[in-house]
PDB file of N, CA, C and O in Angstrom, chain B, residues numbered from 101:
ATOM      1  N   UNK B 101     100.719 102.545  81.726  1.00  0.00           N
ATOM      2  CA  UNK B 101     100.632 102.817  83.138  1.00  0.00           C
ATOM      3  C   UNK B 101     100.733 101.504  83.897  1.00  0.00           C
ATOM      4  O   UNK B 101     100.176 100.488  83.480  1.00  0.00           O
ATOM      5  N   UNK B 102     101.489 101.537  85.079  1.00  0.00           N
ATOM      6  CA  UNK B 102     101.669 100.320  85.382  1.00  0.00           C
ATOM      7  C   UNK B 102     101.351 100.811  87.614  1.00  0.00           C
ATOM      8  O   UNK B 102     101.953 101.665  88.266  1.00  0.00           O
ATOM      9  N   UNK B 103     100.370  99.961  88.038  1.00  0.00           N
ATOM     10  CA  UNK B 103     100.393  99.889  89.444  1.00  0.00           C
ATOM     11  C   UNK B 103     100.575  98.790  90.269  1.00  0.00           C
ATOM     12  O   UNK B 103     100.089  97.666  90.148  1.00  0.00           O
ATOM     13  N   UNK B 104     101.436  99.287  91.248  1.00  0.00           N
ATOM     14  CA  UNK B 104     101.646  98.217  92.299  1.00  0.00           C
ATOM     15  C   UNK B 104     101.239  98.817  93.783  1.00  0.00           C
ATOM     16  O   UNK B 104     101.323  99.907  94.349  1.00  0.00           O
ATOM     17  N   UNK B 105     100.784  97.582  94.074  1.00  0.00           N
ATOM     18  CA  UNK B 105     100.287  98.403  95.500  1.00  0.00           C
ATOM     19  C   UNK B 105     100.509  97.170  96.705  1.00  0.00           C
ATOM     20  O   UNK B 105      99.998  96.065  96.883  1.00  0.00           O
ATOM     21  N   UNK B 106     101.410  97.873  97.327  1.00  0.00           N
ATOM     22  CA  UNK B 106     102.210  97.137  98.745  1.00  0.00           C
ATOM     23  C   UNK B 106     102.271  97.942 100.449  1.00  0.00           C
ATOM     24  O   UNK B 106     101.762  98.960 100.917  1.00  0.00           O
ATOM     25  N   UNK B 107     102.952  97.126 100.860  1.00  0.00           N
ATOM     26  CA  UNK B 107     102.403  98.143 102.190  1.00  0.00           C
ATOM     27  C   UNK B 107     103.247  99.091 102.493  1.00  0.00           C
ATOM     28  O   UNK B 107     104.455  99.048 102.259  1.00  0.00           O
ATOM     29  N   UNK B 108     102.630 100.028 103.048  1.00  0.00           N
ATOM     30  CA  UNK B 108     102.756 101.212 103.323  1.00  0.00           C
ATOM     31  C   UNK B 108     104.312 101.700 104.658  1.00  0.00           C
ATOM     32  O   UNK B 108     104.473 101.971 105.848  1.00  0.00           O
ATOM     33  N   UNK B 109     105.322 101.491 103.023  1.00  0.00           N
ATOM     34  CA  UNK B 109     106.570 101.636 103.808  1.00  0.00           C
ATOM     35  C   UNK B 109     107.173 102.730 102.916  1.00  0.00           C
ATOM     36  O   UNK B 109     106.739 102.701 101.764  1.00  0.00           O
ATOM     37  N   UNK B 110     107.958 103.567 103.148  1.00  0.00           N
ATOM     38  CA  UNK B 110     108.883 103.722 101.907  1.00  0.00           C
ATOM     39  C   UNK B 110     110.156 103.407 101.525  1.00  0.00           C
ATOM     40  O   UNK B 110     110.784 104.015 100.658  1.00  0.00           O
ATOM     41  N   UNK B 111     110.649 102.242 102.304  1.00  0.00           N
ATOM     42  CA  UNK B 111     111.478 101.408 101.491  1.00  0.00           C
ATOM     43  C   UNK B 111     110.381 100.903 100.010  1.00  0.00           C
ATOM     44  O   UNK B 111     110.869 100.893  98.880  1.00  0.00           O
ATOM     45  N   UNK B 112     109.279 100.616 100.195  1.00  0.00           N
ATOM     46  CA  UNK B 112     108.270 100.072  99.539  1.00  0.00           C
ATOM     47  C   UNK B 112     108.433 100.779  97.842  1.00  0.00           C
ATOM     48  O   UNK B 112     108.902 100.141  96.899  1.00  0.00           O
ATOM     49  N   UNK B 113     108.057 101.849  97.777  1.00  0.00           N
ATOM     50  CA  UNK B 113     108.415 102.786  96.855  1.00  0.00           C
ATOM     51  C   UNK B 113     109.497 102.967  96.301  1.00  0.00           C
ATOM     52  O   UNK B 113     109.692 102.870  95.090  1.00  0.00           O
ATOM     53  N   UNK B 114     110.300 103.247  97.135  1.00  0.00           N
ATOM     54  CA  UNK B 114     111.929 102.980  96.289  1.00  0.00           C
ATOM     55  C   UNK B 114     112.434 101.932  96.047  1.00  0.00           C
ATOM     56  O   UNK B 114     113.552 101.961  95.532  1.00  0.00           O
ATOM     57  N   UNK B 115     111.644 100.319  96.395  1.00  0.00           N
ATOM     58  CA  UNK B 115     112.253  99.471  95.528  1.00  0.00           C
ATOM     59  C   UNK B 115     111.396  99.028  94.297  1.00  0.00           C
ATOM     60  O   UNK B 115     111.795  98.201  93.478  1.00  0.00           O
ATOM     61  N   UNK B 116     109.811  99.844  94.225  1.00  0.00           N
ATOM     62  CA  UNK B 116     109.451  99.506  92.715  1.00  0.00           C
ATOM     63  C   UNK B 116     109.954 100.205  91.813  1.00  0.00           C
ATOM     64  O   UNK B 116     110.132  99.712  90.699  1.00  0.00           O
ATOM     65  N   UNK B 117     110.408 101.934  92.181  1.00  0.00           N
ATOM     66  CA  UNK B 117     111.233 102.698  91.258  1.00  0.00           C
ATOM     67  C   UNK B 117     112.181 101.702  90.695  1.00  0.00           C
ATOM     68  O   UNK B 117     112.081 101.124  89.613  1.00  0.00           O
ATOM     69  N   UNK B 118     113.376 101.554  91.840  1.00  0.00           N
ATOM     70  CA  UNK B 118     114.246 100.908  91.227  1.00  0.00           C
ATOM     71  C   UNK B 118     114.635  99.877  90.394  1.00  0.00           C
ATOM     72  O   UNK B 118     115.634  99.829  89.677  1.00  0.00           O
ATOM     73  N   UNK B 119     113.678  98.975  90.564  1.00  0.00           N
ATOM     74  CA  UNK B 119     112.893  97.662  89.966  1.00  0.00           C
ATOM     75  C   UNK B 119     112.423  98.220  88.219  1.00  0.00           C
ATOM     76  O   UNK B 119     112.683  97.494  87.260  1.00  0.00           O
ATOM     77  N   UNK B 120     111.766  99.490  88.059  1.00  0.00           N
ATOM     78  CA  UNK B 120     111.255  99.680  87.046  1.00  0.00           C
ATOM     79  C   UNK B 120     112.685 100.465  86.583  1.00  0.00           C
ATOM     80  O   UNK B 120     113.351 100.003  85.657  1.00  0.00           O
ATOM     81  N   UNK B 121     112.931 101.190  87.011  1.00  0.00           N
ATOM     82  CA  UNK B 121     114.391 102.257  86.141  1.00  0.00           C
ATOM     83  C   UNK B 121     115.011 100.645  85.472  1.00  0.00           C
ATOM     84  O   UNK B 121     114.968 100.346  84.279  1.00  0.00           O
ATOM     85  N   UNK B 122     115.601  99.712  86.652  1.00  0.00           N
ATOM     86  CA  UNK B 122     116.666  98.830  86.321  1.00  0.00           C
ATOM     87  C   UNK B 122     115.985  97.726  85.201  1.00  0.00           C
ATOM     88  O   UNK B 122     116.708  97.687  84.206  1.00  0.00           O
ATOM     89  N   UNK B 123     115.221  97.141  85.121  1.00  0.00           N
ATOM     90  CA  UNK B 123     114.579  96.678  84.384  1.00  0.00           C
ATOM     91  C   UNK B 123     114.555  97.019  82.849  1.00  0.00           C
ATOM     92  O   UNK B 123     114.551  96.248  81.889  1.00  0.00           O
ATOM     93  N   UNK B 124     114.537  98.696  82.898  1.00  0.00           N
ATOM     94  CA  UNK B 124     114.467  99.014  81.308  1.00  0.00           C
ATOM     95  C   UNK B 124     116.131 100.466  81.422  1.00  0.00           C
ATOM     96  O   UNK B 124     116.249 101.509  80.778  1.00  0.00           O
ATOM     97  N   UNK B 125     116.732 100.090  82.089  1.00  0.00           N
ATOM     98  CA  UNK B 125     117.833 100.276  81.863  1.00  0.00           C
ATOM     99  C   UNK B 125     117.673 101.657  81.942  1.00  0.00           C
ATOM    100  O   UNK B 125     118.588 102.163  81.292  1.00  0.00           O
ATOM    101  N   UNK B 126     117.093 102.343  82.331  1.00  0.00           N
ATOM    102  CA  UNK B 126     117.635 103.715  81.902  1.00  0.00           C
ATOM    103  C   UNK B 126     118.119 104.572  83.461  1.00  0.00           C
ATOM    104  O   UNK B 126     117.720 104.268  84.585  1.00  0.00           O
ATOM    105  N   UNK B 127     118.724 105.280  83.236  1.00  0.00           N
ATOM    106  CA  UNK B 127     119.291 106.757  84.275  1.00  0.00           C
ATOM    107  C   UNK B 127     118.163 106.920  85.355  1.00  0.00           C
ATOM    108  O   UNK B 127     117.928 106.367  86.429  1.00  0.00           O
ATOM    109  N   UNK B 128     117.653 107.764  84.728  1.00  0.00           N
ATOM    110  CA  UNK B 128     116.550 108.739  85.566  1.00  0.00           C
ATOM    111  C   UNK B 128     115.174 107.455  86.084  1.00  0.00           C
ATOM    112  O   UNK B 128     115.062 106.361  85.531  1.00  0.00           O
ATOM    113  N   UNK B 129     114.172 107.994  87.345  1.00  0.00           N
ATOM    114  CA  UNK B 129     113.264 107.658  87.821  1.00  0.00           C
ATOM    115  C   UNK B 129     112.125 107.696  86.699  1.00  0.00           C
ATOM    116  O   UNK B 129     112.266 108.668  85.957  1.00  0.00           O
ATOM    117  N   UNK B 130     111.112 106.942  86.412  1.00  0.00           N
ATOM    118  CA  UNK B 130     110.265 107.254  85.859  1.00  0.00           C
ATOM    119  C   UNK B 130     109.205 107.678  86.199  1.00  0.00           C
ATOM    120  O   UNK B 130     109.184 107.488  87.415  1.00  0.00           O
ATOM    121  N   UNK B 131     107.929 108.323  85.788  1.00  0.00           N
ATOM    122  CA  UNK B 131     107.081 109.380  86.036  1.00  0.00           C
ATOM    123  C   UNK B 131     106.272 108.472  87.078  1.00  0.00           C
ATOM    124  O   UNK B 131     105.802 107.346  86.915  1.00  0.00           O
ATOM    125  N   UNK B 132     106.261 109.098  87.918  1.00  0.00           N
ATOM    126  CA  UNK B 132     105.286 108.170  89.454  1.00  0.00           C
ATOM    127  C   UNK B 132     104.233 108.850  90.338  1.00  0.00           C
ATOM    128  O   UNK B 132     103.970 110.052  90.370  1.00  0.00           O
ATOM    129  N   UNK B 133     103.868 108.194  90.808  1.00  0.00           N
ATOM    130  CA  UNK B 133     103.138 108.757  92.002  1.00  0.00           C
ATOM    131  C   UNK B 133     102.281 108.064  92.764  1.00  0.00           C
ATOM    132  O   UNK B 133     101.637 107.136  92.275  1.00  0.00           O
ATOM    133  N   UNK B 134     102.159 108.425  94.072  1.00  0.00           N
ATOM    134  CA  UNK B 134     101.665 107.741  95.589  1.00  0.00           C
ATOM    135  C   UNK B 134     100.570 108.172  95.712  1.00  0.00           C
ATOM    136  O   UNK B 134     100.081 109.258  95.399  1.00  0.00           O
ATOM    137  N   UNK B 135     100.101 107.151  96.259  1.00  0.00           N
ATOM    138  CA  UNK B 135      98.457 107.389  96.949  1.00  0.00           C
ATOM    139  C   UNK B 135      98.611 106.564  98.190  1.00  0.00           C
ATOM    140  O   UNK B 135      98.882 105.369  98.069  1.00  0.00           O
ATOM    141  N   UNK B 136      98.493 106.988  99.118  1.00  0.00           N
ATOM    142  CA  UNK B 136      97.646 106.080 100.572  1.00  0.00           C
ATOM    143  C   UNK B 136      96.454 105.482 100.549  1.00  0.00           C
ATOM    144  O   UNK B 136      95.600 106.311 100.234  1.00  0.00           O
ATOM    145  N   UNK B 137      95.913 104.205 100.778  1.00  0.00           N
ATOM    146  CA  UNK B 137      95.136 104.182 101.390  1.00  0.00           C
ATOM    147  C   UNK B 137      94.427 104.950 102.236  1.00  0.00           C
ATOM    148  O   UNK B 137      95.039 105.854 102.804  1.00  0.00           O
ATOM    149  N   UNK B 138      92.829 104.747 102.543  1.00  0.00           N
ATOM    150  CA  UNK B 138      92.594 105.684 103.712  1.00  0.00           C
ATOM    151  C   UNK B 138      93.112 105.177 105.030  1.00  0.00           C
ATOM    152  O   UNK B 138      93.751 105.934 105.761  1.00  0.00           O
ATOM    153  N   UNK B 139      92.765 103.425 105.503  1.00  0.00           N
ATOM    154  CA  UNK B 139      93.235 103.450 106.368  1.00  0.00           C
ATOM    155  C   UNK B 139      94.855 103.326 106.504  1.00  0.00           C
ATOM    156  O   UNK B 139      95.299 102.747 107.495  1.00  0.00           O
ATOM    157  N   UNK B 140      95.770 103.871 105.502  1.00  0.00           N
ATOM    158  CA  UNK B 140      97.217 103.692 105.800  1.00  0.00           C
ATOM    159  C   UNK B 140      97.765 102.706 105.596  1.00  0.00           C
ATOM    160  O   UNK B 140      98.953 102.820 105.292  1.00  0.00           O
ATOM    161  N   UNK B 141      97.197 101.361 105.662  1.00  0.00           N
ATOM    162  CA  UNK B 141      98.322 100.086 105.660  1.00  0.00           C
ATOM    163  C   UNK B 141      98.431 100.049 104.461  1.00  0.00           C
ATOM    164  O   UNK B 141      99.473  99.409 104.313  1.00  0.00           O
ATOM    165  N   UNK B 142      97.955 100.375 103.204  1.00  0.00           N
ATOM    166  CA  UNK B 142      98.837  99.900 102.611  1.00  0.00           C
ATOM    167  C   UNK B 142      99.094 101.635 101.032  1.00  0.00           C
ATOM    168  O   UNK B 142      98.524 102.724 100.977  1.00  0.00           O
ATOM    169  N   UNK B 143     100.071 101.062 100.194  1.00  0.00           N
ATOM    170  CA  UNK B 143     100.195 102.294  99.489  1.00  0.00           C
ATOM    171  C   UNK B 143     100.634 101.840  97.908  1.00  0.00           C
ATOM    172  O   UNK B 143     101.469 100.978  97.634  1.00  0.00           O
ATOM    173  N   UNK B 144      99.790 102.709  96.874  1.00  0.00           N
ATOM    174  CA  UNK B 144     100.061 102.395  95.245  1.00  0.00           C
ATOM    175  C   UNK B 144     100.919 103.359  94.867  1.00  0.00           C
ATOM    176  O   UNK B 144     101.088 104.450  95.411  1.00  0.00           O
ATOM    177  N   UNK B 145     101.360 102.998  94.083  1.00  0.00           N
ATOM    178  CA  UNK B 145     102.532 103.454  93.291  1.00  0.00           C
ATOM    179  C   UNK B 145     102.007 103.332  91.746  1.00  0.00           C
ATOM    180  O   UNK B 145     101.932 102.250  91.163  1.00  0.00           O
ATOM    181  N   UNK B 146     101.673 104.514  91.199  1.00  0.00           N
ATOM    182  CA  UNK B 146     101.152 104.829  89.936  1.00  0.00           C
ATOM    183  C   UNK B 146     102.703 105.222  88.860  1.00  0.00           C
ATOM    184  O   UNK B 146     103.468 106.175  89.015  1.00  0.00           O
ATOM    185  N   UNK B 147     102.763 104.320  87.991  1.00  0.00           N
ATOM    186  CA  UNK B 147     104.224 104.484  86.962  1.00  0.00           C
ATOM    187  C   UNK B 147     103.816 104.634  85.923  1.00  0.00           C
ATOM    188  O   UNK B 147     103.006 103.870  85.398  1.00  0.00           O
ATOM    189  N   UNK B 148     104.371 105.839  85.301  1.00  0.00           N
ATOM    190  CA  UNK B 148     104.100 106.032  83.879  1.00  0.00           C
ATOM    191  C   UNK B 148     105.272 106.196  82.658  1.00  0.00           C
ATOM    192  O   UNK B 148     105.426 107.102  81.839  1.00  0.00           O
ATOM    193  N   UNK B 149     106.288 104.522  82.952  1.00  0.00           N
ATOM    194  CA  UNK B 149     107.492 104.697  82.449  1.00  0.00           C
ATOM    195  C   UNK B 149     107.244 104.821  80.605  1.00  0.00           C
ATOM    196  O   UNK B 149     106.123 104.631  80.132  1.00  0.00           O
ATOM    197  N   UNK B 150     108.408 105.145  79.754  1.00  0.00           N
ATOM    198  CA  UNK B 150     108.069 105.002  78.525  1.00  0.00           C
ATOM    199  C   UNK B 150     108.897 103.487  78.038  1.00  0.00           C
ATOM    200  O   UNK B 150     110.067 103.177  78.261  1.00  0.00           O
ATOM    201  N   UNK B 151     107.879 102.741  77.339  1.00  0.00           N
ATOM    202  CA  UNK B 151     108.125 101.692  77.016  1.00  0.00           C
ATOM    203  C   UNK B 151     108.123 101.285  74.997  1.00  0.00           C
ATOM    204  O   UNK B 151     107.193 101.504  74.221  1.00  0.00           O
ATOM    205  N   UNK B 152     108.935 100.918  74.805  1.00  0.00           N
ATOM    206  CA  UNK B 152     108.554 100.862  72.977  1.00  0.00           C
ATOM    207  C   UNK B 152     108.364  99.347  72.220  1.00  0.00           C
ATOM    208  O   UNK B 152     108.306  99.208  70.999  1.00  0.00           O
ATOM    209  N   UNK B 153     108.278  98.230  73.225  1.00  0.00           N
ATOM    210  CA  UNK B 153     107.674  97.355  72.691  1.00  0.00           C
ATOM    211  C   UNK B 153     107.097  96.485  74.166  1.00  0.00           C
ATOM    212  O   UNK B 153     107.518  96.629  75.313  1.00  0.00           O
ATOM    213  N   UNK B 154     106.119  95.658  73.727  1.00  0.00           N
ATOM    214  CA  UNK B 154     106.184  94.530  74.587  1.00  0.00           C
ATOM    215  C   UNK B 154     106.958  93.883  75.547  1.00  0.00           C
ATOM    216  O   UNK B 154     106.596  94.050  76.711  1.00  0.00           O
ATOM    217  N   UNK B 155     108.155  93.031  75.300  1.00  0.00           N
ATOM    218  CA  UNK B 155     108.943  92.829  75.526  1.00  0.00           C
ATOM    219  C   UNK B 155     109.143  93.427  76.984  1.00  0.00           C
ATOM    220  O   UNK B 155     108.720  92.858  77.990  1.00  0.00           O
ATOM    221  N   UNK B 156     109.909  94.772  76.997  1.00  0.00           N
ATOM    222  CA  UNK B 156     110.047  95.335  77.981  1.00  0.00           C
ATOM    223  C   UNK B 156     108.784  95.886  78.775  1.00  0.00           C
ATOM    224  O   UNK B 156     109.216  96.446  79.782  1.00  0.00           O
ATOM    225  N   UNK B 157     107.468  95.948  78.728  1.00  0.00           N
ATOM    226  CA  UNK B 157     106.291  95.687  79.467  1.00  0.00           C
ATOM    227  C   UNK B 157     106.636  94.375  80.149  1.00  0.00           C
ATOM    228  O   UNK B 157     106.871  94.478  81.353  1.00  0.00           O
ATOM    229  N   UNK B 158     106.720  93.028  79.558  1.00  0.00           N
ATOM    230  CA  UNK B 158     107.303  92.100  80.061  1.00  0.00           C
ATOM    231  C   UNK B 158     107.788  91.716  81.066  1.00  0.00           C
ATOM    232  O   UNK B 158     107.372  91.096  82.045  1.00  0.00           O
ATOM    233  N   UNK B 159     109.065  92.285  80.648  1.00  0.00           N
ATOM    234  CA  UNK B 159     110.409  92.186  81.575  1.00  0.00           C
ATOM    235  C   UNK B 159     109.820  93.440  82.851  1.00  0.00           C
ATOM    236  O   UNK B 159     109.900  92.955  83.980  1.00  0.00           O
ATOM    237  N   UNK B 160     109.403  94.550  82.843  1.00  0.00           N
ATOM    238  CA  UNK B 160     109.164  94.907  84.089  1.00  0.00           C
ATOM    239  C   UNK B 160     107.789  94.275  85.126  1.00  0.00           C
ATOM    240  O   UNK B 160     107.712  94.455  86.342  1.00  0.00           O
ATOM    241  N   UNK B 161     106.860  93.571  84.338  1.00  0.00           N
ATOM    242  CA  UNK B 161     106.217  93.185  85.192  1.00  0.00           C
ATOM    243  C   UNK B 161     107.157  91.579  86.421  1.00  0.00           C
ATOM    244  O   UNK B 161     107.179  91.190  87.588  1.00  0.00           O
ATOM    245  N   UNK B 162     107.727  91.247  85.093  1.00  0.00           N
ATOM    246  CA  UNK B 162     108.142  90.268  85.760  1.00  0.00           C
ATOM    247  C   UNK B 162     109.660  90.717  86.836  1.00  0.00           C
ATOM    248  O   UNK B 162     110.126  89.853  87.580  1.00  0.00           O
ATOM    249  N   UNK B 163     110.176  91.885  86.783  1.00  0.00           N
ATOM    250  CA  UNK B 163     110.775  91.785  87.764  1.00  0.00           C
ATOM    251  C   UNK B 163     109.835  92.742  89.090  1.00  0.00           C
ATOM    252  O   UNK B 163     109.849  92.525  90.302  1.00  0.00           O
ATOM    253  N   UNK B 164     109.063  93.831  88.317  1.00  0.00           N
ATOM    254  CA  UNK B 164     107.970  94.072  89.644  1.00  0.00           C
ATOM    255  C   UNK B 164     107.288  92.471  91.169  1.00  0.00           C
ATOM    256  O   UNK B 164     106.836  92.364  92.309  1.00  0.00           O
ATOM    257  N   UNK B 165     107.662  91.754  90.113  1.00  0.00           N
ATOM    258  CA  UNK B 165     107.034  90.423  90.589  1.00  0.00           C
ATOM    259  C   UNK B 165     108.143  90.201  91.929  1.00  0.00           C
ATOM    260  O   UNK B 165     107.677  90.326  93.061  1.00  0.00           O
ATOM    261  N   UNK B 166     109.188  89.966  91.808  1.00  0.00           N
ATOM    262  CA  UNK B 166     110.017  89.962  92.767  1.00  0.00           C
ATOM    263  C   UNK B 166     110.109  90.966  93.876  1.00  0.00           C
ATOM    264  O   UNK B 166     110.615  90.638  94.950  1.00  0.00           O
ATOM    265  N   UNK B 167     109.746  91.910  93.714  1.00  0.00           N
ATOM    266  CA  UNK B 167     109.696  92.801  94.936  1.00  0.00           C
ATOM    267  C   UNK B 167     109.108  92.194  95.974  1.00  0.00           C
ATOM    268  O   UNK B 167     108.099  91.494  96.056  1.00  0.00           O
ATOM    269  N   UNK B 168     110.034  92.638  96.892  1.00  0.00           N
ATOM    270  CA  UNK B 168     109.592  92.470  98.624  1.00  0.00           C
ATOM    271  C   UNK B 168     108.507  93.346  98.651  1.00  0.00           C
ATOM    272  O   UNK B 168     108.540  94.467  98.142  1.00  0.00           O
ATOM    273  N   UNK B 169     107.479  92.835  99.269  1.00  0.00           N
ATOM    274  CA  UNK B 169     106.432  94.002  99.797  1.00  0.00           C
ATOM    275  C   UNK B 169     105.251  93.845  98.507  1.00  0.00           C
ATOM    276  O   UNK B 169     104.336  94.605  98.822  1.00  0.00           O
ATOM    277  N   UNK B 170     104.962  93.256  97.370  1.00  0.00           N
ATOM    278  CA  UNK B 170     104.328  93.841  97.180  1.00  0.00           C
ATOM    279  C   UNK B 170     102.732  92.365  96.945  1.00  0.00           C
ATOM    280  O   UNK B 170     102.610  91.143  96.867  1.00  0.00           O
ATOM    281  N   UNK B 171     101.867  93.635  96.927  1.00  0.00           N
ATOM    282  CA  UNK B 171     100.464  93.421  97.131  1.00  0.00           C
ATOM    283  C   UNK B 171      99.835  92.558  96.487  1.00  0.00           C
ATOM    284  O   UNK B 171      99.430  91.417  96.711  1.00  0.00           O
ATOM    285  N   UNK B 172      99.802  93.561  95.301  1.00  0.00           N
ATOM    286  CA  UNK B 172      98.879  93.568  93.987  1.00  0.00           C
ATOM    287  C   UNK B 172      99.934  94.199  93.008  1.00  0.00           C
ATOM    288  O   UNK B 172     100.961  94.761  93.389  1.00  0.00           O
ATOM    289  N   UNK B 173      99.495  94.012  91.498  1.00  0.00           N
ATOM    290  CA  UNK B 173     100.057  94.583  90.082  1.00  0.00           C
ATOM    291  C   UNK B 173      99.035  94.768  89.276  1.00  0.00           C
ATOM    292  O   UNK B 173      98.226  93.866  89.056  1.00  0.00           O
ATOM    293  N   UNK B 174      98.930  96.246  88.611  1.00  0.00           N
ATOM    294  CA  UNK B 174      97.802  95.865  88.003  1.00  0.00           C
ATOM    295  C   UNK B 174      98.521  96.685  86.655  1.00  0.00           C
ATOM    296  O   UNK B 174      97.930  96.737  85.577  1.00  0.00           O
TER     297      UNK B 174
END
């Protein structure tokens, strides 16, 4: 499980998807989901991509790292 939490845009969201799909190469979105804050500014992004070694844990944190917008990684 992997979270990032940035502010509360949704360009915000569709560039950690994309960040995580492109990263480990595959087609489809991987398993996600949003939460708000209460007061709104800002928003997590819960990912539950499938990963089969290290390596690519790796490589997506470190391109999560580059995203515009974001917060925190946890």
């Amino acid at each position: 499980m992997i979270k990032a939490i940035g502010w509360n845009e949704r360009a915000f969201v569709e560039r950690i998807i994309e960040a995580v799909r492109d990263s480990l190469e595959q087609p489809h979105d991987p398993p996600y989901r949003v939460r708000e804050t209460p007061g709104g500014r800002h928003v997590a992004v819960t990912l539950e991509p499938y990963m089969t070694c290290a390596e690519q844990v790796l490589a997506v944190y470190a391109r999560l790292r580059t995203v515009e917008g974001v917060v925190m990684l946890l």
